[in-house]
N, C-alpha and C positions, 0 to 999 in steps of 0.2 A: 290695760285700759284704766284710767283714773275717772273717778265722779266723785266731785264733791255737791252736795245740795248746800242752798242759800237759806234754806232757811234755821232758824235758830234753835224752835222747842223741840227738842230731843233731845229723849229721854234713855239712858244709859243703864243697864242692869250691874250691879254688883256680880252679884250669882245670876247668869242665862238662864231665862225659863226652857225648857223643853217643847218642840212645839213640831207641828207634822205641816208638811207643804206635799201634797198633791198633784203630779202631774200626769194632764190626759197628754197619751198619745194613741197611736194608731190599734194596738195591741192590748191596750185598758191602761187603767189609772194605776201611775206607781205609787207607791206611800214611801217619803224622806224625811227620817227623824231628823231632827235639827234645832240649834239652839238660837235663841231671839237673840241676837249682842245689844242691839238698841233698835229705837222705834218712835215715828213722828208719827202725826195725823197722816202724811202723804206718801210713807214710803219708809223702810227698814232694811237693816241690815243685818244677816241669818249667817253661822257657820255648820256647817256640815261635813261629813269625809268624804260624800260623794258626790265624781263629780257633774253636773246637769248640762249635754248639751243647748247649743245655745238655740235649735231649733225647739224645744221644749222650754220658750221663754216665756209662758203664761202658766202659772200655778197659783193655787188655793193654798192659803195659808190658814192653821186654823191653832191659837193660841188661848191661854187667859190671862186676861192685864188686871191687873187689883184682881175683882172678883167677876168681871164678867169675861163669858167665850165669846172669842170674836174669830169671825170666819173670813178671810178678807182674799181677793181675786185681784193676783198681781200679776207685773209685768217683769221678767228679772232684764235691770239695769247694766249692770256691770258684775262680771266676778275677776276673784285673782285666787291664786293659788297660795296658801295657809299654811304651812307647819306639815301638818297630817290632815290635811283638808281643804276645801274651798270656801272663803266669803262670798257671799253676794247681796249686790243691793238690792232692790227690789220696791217697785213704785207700783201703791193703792191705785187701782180702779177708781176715779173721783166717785164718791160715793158722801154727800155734805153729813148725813146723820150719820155712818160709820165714821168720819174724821172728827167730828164733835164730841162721840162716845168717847174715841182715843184718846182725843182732848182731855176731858172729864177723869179719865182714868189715869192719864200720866200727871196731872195735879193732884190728884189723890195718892198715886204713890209719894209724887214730892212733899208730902203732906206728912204721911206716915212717917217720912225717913225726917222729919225736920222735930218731930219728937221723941 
């Protein structure tokens, strides 16, 4: 399965942060370490080893960008299979102040890296 999004501001890690995604299911919430690749105001793309059926396509993402934690409640888009693991996309809960925050913080990384 291929997705590409149209939109443009995204924002690309050198070094992936570390970050945990959350999924409920019937038997309680799993916890999956996982690395941020990149990240828009509406939607990101995570690698991980393991890998998430697709019945389990709503998880809680909970990272931190420049310096604030952000807890964010997706939808997973697309995966494909990695090397030693899986990518997935993954599209934000419209949420206007959480995508503004992302906003704010992904110019302030582009900020940091431009000095």
């Amino acid at each position: 399965m291929f997705y590409k999004r149209l939109e443009s501001f995204r924002y690309t890690f050198g070094t992936p942060p570390e970050i945990t995604m959350k999924i409920k299911n019937a038997s309680g919430d799993i916890i999956i370490y996982s690395l941020l690749l990149d990240i828009s105001p509406k939607g990101a793309k995570v690698f991980t080893e393991k890998e998430i059926e697709m019945v389990d396509e709503f998880v809680r993402l909970k990272f931190i960008l420049n310096h604030e934690i952000i807890i964010a409640d997706a939808k997973i888009a697309w995966k494909n299979q990695y090397e030693e693991g899986w990518l997935y996309g993954v599209d934000f809960e419209r949420n206007p102040i959480k995508e503004m925050l992302i906003s704010n913080e992904i110019r302030e990384l582009k900020e940091i890296e431009m000095h």
